[in-house]
N, C-alpha and C positions, 0 to 999 in steps of 0.2 A: 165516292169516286166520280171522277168529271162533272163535279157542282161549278157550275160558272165558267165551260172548255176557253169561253173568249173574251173573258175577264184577265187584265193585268193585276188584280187585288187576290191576298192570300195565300196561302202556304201546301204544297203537294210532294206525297214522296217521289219516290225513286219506282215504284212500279207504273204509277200512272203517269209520269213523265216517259217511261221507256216504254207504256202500249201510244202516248200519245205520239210519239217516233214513227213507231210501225206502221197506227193509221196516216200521219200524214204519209210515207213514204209509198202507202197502199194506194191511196187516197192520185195521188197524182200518176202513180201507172196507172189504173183507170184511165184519167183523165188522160195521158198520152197515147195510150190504145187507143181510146173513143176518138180523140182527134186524128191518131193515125189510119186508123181505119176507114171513117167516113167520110174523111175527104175534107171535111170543116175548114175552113181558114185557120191560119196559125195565129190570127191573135187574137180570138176567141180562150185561145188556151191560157194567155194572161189575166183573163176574167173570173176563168173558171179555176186559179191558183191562188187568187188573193185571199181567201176564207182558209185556206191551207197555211198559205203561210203567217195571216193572222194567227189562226189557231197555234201555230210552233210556237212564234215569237209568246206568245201570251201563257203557253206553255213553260215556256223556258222559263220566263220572269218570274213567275211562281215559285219554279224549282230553285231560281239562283234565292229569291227570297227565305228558303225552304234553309239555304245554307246560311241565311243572314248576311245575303251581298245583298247590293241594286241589281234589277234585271238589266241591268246596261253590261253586266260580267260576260254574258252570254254569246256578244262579239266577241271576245277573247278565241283565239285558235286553237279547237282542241277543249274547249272550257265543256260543250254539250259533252265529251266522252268522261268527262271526269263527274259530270252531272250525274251521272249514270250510274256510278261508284261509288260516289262518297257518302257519307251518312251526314244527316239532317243536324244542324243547331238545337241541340235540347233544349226544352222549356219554351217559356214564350218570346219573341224576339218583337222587334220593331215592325213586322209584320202580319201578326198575328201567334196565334196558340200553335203548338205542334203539332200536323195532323198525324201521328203515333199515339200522342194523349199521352208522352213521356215528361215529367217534368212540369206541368202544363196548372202550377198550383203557385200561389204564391205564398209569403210568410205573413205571419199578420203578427209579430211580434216587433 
């Protein structure tokens, strides 16, 4: 679980897409506290967002990969809650092997 959090390459379920949710979502209320608190400039906080929202995007791509889309599905409205639902493309796809290890065999006949 989170082998490569800021890589666009490979295949992730549905769990580690949905903690990777939570931390970014954690991840920048921190960040808003600490800006609002301290007094900091406000565009400090776009510095301190871009590793976050790398991490999503690189997230997501994975996951839509996961379903055997392009990570470009992931702008779709609504696409990240169904992320979060759906079940994975069995076997191995144009992405890589399964990571369930369902299917994940080929025939050699």
């Amino acid at each position: 679980m989170f082998n490569s959090p800021f890589s666009f390459v490979g295949r992730i379920r549905r769990l580690e897409y949905g903690l990777s949710v939570i931390i970014m979502f954690a991840f920048i209320l921190v960040v808003g506290f600490f800006v609002g608190f301290t007094g900091v400039g406000e565009g400090i906080i776009y510095v301190l967002l871009i590793p976050a929202y790398w991490f999503r995007l690189a997230q997501g791509s994975k996951r839509c990969h996961d379903r055997g889309n392009s990570g470009w599905f992931q702008i779709i409205p609504f696409y990240g809650l169904w992320m979060l639902f759906a079940d994975s493309e069995n076997g191995i796809n144009e992405y890589g092997p399964n990571p369930k290890g369902i299917g994940n065999y080929r025939r050699t006949t």
